[in-house]
N, CA and C atoms of all chains as a GROMACS GRO file, in nm:
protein
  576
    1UNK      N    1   1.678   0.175  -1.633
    1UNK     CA    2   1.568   0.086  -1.672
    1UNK      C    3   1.622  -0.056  -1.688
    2UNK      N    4   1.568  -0.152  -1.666
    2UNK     CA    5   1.582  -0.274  -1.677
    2UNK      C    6   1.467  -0.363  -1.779
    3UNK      N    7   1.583  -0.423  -1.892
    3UNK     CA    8   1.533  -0.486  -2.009
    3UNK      C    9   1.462  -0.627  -1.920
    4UNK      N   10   1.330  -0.645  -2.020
    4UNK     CA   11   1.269  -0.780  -1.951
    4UNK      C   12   1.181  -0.814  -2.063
    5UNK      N   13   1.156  -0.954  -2.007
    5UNK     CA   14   1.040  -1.026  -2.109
    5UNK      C   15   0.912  -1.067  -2.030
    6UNK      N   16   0.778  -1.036  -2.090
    6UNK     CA   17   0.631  -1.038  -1.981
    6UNK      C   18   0.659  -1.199  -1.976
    7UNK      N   19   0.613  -1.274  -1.847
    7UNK     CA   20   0.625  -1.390  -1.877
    7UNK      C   21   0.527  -1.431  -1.734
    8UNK      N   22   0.398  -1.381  -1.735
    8UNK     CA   23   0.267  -1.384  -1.656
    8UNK      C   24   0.218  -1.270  -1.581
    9UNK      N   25   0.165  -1.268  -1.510
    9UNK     CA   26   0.032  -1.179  -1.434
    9UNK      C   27   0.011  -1.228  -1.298
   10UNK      N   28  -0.027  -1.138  -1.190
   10UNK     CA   29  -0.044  -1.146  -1.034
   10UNK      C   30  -0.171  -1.104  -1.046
   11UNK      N   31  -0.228  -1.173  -0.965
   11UNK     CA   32  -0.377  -1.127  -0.893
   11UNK      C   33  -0.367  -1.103  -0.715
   12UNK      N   34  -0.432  -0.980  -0.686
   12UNK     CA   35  -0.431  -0.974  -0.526
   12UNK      C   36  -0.536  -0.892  -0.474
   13UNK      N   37  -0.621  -0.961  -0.381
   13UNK     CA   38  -0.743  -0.887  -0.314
   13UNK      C   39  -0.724  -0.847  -0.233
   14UNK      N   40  -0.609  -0.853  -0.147
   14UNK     CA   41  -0.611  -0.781  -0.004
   14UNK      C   42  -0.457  -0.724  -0.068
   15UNK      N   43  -0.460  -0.575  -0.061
   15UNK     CA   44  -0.352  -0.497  -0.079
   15UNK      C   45  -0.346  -0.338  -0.034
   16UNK      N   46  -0.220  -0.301  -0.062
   16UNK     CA   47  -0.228  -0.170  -0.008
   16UNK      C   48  -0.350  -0.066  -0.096
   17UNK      N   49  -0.404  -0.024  -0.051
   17UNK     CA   50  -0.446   0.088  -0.137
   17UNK      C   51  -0.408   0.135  -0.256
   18UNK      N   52  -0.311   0.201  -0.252
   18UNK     CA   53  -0.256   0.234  -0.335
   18UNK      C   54  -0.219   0.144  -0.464
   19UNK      N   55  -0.238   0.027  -0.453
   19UNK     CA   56  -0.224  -0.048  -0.534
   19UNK      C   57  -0.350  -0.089  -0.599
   20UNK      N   58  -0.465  -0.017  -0.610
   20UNK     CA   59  -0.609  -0.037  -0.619
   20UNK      C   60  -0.639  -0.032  -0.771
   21UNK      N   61  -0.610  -0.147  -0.849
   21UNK     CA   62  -0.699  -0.086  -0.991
   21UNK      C   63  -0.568  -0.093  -1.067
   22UNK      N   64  -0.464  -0.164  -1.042
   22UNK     CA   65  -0.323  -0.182  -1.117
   22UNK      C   66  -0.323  -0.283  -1.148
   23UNK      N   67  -0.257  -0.285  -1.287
   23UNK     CA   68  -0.221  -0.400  -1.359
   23UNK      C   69  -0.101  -0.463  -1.287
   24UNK      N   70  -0.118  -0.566  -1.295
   24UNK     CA   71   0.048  -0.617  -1.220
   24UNK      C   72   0.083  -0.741  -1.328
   25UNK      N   73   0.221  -0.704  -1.389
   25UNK     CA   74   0.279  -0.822  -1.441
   25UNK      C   75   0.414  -0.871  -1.377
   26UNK      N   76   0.414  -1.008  -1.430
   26UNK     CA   77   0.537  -1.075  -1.397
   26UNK      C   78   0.649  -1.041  -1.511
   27UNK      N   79   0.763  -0.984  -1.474
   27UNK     CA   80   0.849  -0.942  -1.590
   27UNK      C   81   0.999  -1.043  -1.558
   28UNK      N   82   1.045  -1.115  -1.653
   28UNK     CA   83   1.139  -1.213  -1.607
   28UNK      C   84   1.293  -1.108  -1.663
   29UNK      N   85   1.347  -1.088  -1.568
   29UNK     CA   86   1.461  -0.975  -1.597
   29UNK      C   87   1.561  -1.027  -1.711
   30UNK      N   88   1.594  -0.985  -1.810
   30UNK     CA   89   1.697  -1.014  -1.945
   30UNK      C   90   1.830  -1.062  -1.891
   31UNK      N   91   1.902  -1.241  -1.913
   31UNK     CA   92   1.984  -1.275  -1.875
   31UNK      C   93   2.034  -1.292  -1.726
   32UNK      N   94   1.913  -1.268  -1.657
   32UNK     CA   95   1.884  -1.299  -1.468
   32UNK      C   96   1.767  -1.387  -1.480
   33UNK      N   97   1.810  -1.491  -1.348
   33UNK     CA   98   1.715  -1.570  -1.274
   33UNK      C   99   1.648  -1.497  -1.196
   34UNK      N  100   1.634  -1.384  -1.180
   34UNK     CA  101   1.470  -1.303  -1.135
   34UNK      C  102   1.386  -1.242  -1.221
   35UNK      N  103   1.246  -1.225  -1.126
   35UNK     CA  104   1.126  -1.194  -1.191
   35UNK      C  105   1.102  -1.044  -1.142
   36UNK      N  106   1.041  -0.970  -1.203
   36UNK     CA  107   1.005  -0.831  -1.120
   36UNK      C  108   0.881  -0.854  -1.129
   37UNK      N  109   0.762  -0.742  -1.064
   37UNK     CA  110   0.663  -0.757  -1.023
   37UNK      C  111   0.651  -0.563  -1.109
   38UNK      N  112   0.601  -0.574  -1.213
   38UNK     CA  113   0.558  -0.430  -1.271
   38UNK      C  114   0.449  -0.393  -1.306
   39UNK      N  115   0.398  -0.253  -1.251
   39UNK     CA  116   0.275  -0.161  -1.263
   39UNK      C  117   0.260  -0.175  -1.450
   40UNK      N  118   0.175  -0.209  -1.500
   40UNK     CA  119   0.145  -0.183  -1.602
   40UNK      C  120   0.065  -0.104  -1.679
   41UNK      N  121   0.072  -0.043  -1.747
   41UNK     CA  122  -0.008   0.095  -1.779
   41UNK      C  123  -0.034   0.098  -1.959
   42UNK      N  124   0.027   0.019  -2.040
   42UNK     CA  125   0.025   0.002  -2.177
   42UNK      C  126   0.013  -0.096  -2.258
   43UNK      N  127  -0.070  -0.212  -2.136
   43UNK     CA  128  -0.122  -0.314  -2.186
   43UNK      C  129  -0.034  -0.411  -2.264
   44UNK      N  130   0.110  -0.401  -2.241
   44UNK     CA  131   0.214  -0.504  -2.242
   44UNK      C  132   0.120  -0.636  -2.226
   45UNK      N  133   0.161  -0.783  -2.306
   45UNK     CA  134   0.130  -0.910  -2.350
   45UNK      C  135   0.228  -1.004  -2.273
   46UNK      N  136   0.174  -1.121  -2.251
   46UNK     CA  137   0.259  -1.251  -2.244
   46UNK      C  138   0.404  -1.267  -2.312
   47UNK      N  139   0.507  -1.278  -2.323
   47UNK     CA  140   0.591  -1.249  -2.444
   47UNK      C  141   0.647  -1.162  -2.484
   48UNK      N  142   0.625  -1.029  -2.486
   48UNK     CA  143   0.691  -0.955  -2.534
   48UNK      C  144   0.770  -0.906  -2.458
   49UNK      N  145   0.864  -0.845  -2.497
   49UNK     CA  146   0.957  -0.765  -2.473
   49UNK      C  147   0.952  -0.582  -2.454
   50UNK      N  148   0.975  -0.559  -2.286
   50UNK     CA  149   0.952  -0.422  -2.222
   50UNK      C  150   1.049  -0.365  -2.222
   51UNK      N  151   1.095  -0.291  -2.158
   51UNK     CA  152   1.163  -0.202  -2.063
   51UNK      C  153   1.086  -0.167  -1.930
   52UNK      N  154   1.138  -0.199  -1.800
   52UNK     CA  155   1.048  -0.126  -1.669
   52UNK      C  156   1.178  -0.075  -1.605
   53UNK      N  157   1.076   0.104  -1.590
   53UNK     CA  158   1.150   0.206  -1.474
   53UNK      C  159   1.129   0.132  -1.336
   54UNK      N  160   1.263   0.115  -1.271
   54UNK     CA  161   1.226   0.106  -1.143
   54UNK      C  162   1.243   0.245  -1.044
   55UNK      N  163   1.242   0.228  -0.944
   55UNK     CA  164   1.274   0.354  -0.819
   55UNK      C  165   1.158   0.428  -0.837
   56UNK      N  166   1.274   0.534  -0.821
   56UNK     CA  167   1.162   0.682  -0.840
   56UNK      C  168   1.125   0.699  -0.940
   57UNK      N  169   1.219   0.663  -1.052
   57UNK     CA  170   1.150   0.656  -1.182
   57UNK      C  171   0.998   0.656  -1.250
   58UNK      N  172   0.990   0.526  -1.160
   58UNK     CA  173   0.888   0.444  -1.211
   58UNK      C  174   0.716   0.550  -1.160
   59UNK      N  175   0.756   0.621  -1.109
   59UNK     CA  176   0.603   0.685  -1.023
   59UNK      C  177   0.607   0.792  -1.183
   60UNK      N  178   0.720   0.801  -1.233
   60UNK     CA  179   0.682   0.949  -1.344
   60UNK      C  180   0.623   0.892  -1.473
   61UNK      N  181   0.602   0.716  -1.482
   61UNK     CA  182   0.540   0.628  -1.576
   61UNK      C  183   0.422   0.657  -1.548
   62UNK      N  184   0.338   0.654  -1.432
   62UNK     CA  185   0.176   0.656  -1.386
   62UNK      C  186   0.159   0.816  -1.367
   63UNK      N  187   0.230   0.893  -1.322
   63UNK     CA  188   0.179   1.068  -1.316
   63UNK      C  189   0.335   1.123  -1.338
   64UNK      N  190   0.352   1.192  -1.400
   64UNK     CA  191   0.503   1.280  -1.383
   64UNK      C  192   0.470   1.373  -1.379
   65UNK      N  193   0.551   1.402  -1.294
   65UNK     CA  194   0.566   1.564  -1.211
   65UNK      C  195   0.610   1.532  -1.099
   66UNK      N  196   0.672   1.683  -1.026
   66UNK     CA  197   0.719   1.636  -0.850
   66UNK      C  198   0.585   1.621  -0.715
   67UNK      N  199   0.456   1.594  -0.810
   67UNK     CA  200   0.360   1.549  -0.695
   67UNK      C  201   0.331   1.436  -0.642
   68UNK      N  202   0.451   1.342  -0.715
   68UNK     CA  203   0.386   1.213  -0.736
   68UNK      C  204   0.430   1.144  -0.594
   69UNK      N  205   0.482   1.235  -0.485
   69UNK     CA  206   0.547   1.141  -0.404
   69UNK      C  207   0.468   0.981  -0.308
   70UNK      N  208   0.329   1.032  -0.353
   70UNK     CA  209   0.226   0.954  -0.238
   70UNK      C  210   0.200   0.812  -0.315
   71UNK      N  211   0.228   0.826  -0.507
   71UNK     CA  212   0.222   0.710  -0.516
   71UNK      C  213   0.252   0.591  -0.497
   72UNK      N  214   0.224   0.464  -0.492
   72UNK     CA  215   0.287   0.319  -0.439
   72UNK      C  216   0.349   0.266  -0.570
   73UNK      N  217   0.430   0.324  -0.606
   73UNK     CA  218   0.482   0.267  -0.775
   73UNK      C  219   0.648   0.209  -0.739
   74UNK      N  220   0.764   0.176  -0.758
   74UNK     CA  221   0.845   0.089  -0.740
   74UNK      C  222   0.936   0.037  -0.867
   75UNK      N  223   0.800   0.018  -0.964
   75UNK     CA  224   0.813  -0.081  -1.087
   75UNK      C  225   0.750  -0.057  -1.199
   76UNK      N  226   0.719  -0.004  -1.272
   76UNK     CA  227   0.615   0.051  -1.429
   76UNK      C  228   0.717  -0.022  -1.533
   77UNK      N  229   0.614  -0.094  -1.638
   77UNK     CA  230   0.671  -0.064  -1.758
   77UNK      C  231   0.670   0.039  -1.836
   78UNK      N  232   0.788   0.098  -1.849
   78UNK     CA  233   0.767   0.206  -1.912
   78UNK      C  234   0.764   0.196  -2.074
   79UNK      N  235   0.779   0.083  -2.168
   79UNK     CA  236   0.802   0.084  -2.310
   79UNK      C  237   0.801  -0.073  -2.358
   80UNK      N  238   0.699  -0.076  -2.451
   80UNK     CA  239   0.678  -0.228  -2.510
   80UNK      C  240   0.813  -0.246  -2.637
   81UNK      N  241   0.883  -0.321  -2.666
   81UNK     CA  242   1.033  -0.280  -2.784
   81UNK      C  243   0.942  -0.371  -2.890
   82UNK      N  244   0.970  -0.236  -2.975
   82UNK     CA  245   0.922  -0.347  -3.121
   82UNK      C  246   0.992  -0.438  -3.189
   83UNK      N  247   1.144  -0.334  -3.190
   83UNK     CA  248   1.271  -0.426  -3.270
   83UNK      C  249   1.355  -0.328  -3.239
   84UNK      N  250   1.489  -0.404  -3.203
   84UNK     CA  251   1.624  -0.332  -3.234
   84UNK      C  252   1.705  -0.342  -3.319
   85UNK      N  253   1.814  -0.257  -3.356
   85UNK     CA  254   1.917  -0.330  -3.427
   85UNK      C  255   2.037  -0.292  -3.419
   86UNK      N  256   0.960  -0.434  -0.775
   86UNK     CA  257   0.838  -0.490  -0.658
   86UNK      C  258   0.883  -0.635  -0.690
   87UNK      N  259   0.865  -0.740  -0.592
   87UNK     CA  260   0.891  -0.866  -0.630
   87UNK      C  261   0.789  -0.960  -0.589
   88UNK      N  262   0.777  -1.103  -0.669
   88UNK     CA  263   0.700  -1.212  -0.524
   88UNK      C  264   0.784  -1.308  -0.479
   89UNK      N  265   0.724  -1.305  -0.368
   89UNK     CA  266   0.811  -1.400  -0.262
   89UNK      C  267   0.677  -1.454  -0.171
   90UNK      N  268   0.750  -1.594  -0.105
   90UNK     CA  269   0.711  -1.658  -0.027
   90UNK      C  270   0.726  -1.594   0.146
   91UNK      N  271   0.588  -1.588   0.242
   91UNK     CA  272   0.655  -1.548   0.336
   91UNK      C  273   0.702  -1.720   0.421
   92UNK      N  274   0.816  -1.715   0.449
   92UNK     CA  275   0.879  -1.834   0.538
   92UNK      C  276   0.919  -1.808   0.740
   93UNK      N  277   0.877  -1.682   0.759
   93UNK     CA  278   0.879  -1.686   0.889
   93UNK      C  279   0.850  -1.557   0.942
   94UNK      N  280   0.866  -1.510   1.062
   94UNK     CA  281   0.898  -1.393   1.100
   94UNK      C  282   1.002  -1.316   1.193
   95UNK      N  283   1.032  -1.255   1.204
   95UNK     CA  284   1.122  -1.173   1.316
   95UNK      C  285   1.072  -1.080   1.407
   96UNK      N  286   1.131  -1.076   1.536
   96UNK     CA  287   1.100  -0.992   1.646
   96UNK      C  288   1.219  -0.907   1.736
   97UNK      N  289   1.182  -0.792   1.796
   97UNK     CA  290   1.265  -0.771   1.787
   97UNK      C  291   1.270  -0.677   1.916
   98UNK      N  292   1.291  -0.652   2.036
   98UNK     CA  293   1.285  -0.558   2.138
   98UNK      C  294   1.348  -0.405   2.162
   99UNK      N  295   1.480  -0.420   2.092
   99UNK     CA  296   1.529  -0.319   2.093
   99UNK      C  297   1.536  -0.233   1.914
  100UNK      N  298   1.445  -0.156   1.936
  100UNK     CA  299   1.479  -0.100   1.815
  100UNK      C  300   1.447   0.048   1.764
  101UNK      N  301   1.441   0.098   1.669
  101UNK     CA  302   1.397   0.240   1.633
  101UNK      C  303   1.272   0.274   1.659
  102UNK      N  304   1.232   0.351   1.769
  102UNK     CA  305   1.073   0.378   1.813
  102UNK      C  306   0.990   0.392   1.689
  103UNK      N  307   1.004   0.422   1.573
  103UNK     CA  308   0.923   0.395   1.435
  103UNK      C  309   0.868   0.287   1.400
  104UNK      N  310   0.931   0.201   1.472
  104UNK     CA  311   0.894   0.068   1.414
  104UNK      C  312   0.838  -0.016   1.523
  105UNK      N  313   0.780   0.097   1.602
  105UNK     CA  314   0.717   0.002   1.706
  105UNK      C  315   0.594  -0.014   1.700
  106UNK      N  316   0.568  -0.156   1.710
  106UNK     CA  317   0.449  -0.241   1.689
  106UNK      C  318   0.408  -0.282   1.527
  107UNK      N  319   0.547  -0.237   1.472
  107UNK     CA  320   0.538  -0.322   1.323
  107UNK      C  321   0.579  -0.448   1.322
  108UNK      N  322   0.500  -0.526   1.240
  108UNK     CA  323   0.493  -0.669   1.216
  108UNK      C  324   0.613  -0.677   1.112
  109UNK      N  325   0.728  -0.783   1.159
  109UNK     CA  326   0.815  -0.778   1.056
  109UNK      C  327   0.836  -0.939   1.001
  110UNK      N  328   0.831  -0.952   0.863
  110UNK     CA  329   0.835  -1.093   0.808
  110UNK      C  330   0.956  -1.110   0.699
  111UNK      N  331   0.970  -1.237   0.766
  111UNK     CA  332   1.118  -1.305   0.682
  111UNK      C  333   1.066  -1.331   0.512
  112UNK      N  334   1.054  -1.341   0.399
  112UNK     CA  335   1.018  -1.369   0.324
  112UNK      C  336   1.124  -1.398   0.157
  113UNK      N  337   1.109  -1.518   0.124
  113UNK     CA  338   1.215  -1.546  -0.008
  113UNK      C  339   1.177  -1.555  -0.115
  114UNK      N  340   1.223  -1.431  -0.199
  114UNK     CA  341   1.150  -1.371  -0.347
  114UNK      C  342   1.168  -1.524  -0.429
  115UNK      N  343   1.060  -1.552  -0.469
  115UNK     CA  344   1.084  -1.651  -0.624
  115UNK      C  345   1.166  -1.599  -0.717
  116UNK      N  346   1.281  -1.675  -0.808
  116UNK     CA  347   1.348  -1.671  -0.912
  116UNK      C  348   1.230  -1.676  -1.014
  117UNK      N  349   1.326  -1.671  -1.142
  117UNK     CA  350   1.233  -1.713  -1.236
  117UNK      C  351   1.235  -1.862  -1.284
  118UNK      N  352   1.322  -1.912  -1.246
  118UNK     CA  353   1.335  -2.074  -1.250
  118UNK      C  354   1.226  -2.132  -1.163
  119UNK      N  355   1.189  -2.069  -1.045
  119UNK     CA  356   1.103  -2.089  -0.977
  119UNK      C  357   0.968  -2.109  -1.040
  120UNK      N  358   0.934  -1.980  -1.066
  120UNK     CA  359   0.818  -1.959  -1.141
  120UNK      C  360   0.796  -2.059  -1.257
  121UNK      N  361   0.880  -2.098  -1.317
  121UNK     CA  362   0.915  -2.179  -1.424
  121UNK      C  363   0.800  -2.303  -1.408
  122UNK      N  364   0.799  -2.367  -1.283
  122UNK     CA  365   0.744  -2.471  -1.238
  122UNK      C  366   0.609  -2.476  -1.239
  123UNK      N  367   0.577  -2.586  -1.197
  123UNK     CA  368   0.417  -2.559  -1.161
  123UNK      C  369   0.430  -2.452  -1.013
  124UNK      N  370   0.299  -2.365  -1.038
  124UNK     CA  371   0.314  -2.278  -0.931
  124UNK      C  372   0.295  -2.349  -0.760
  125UNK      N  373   0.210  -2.449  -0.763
  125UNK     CA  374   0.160  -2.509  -0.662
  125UNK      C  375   0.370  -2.599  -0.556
  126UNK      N  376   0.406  -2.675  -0.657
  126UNK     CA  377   0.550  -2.738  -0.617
  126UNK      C  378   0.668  -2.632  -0.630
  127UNK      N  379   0.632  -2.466  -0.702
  127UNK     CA  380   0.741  -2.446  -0.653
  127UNK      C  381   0.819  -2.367  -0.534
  128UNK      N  382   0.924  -2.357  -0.531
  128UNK     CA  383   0.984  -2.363  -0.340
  128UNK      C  384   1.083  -2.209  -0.394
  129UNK      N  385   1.053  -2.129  -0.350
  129UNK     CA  386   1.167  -2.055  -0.369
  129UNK      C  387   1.302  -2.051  -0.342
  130UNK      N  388   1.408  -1.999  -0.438
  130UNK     CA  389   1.551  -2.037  -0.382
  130UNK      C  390   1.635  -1.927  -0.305
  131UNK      N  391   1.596  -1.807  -0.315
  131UNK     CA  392   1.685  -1.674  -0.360
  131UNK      C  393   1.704  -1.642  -0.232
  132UNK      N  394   1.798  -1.581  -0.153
  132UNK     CA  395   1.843  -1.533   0.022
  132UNK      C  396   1.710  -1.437   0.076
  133UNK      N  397   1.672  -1.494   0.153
  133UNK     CA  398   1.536  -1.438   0.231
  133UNK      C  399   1.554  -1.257   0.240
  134UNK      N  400   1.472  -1.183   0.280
  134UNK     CA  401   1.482  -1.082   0.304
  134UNK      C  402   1.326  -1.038   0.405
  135UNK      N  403   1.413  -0.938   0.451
  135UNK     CA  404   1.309  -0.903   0.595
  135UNK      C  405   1.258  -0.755   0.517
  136UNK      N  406   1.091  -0.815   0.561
  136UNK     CA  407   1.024  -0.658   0.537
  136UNK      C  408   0.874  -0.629   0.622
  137UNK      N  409   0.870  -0.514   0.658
  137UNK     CA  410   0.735  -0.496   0.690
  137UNK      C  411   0.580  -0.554   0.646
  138UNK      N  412   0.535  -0.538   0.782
  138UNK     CA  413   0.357  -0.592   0.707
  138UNK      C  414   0.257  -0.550   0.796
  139UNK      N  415   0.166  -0.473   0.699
  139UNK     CA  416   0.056  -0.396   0.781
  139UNK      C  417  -0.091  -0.479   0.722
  140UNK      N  418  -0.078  -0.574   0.653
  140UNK     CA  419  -0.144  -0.629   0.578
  140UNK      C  420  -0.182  -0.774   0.624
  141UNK      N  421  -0.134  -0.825   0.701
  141UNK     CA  422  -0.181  -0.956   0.802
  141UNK      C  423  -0.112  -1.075   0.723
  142UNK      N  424  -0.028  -1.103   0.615
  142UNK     CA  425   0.045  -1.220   0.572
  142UNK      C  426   0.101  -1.316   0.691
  143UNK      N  427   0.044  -1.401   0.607
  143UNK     CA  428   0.054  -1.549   0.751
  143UNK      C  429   0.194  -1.615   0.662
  144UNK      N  430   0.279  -1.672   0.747
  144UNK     CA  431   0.396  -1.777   0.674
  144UNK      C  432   0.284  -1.905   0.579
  145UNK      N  433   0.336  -1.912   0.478
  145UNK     CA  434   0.336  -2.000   0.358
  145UNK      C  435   0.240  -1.919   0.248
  146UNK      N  436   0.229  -1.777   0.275
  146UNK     CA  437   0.161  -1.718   0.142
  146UNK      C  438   0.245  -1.652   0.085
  147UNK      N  439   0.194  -1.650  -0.066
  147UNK     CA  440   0.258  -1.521  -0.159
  147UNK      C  441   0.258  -1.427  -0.117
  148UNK      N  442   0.320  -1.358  -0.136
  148UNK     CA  443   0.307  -1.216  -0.143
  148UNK      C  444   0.383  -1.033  -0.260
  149UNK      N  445   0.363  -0.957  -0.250
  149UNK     CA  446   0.440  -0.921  -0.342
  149UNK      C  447   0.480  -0.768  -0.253
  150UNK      N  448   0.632  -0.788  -0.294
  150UNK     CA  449   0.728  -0.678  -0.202
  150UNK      C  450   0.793  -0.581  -0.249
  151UNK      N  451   0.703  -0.453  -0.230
  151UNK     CA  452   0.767  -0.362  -0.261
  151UNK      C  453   0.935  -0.277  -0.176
  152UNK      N  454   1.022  -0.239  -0.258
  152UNK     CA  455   1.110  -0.159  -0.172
  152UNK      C  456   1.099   0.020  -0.186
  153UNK      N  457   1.218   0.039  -0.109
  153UNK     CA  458   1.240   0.196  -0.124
  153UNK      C  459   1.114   0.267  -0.067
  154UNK      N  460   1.131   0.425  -0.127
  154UNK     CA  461   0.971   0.463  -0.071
  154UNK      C  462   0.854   0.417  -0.105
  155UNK      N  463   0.865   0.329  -0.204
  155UNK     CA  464   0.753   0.267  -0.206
  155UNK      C  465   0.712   0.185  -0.087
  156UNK      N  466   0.792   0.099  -0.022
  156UNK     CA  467   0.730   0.037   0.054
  156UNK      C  468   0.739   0.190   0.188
  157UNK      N  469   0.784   0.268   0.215
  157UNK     CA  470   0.759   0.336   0.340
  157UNK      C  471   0.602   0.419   0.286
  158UNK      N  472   0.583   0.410   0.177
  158UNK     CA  473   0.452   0.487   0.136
  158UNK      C  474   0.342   0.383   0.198
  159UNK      N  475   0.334   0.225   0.139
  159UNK     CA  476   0.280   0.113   0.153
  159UNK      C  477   0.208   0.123   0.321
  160UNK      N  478   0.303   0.102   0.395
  160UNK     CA  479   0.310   0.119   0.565
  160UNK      C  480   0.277   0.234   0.624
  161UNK      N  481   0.257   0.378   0.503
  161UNK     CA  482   0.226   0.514   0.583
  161UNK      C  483   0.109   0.592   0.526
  162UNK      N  484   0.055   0.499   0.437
  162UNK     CA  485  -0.115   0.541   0.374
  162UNK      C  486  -0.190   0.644   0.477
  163UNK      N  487  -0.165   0.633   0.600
  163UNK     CA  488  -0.316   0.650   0.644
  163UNK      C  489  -0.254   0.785   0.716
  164UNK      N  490  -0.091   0.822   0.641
  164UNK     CA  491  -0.056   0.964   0.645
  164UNK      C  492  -0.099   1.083   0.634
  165UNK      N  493  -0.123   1.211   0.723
  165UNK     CA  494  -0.200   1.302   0.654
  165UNK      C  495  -0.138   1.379   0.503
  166UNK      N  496  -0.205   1.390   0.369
  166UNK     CA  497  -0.176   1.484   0.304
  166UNK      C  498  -0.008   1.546   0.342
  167UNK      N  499   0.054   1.517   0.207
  167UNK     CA  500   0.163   1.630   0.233
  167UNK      C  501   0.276   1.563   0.308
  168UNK      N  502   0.236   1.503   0.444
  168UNK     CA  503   0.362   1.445   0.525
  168UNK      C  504   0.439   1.316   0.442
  169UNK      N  505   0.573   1.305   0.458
  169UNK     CA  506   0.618   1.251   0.430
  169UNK      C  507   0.702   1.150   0.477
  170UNK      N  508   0.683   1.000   0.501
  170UNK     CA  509   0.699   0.901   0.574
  170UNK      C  510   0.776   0.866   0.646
  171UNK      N  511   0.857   0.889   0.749
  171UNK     CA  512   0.922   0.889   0.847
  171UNK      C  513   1.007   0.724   0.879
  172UNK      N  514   0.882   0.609   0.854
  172UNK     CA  515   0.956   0.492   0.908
  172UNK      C  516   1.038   0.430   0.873
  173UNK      N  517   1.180   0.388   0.917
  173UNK     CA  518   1.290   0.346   0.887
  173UNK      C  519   1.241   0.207   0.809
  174UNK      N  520   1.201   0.170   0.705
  174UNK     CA  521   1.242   0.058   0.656
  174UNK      C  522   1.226   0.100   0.484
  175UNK      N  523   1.308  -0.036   0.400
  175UNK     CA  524   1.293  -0.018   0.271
  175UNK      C  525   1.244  -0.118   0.224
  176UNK      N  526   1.126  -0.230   0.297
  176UNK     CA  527   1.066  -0.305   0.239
  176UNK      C  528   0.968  -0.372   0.297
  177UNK      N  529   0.871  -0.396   0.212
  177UNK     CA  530   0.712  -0.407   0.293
  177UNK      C  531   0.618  -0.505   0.164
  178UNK      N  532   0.578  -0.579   0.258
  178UNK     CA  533   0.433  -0.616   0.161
  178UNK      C  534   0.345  -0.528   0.146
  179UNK      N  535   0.302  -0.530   0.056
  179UNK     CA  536   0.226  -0.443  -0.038
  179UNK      C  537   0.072  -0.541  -0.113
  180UNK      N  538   0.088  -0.661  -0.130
  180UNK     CA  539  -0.014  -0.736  -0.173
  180UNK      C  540   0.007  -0.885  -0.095
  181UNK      N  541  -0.089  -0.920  -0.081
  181UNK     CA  542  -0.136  -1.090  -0.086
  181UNK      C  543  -0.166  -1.145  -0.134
  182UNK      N  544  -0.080  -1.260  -0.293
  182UNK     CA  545  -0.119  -1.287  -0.413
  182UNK      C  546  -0.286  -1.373  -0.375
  183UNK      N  547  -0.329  -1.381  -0.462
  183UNK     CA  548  -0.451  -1.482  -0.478
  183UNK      C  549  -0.369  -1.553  -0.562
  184UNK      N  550  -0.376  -1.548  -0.676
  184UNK     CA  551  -0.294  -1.661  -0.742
  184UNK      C  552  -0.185  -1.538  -0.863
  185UNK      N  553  -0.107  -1.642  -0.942
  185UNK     CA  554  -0.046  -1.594  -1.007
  185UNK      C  555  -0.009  -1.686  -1.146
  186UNK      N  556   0.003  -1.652  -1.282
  186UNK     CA  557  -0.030  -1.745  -1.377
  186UNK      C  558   0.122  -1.666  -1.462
  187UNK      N  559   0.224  -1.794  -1.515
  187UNK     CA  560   0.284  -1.801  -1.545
  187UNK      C  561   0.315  -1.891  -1.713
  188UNK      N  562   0.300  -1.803  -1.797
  188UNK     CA  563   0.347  -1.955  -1.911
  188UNK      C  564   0.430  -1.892  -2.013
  189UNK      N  565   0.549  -1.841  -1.998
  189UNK     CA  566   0.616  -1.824  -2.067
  189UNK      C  567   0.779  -1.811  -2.006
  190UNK      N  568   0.810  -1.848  -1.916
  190UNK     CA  569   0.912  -1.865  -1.852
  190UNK      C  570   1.025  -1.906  -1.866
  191UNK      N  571   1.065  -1.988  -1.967
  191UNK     CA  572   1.167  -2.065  -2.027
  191UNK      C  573   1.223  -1.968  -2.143
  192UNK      N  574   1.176  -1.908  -2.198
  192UNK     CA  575   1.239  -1.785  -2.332
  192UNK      C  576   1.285  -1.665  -2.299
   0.00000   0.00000   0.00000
């Protein structure tokens, strides 16, 4: 998993299917100059601080189990962090 | 999944019969320094990368790029049930931003 902070939102009308009815945020990766592009499913905010599954991972965030192969997933946040220590 | 700018395309004659008559585009993911900017002035910096497109992206749009099986899923939708995607690549557009809104980028 890769630590990140929400830091905006994508809009897109012409897309794959599979991508139909997904949240998409902009996640700015922890201590990297890149952004990821993550399925959102738990209503993650501007600001805060996630965790997102990537790979295969990330399809067992939106359905888990071994059926999930047809989904278009890549990227999920899988966990909003309240606090560490 | 990332966004990137598409900046060109590639062609290609000799290649894996899978990939014939796929549209292939050069495209350079935005940083987050990028994003940082106003969205309209900013230019992406990051080493281009080549990926599929079944989706009609013209050079100078957003777009957002999935890899792995995700993108061979992206390019093999209209798969029957069950089969499982055959075409040699690990990256594909997947969307055509409309816009994208950024304000927290600097923290």
């Amino acid at each position: 998993m890769i630590r990140g902070r929400v830091v905006g939102e994508v809009w897109a009308t012409r897309k794959a299917p599979g991508l139909a009815g997904r949240r998409l945020l902009l996640v700015g990766v922890e201590g990297e100059d890149r952004a990821l592009v993550a399925i959102d499913t738990l209503d993650a905010r501007e600001g805060e601080a996630v965790m997102v599954s990537v790979g295969s991972g990330a399809r067992n965030v939106l359905e888990p189990g071994p059926d999930n192969r047809a989904l278009l997933c890549d990227a999920a946040v899988s966990l909003i962090i309240d606090g560490e220590g | 999944m990332f966004l990137a700018k598409v900046i060109g395309s590639v062609w290609s004659s000799v290649k894996w019969p899978e990939l014939g008559g796929m549209k292939l585009l050069l495209v350079r993911p935005y940083s987050l320094a990028d994003l940082g900017g106003a969205p309209a002035a900013a230019a992406p910096t990051h080493d281009g990368v080549v990926c599929a497109d079944v989706l009609g992206a013209g050079v100078g749009e957003d777009v957002i790029i999935a890899y792995g099986h995700a993108a061979r899923v992206a390019v093999s939708e209209l798969l029957p049930d069950g089969a499982r995607p055959s075409v040699p690549i690990d990256a594909a557009v997947v969307a055509i931003v409309d816009r994208y809104a950024v304000t927290d980028a600097s923290s």
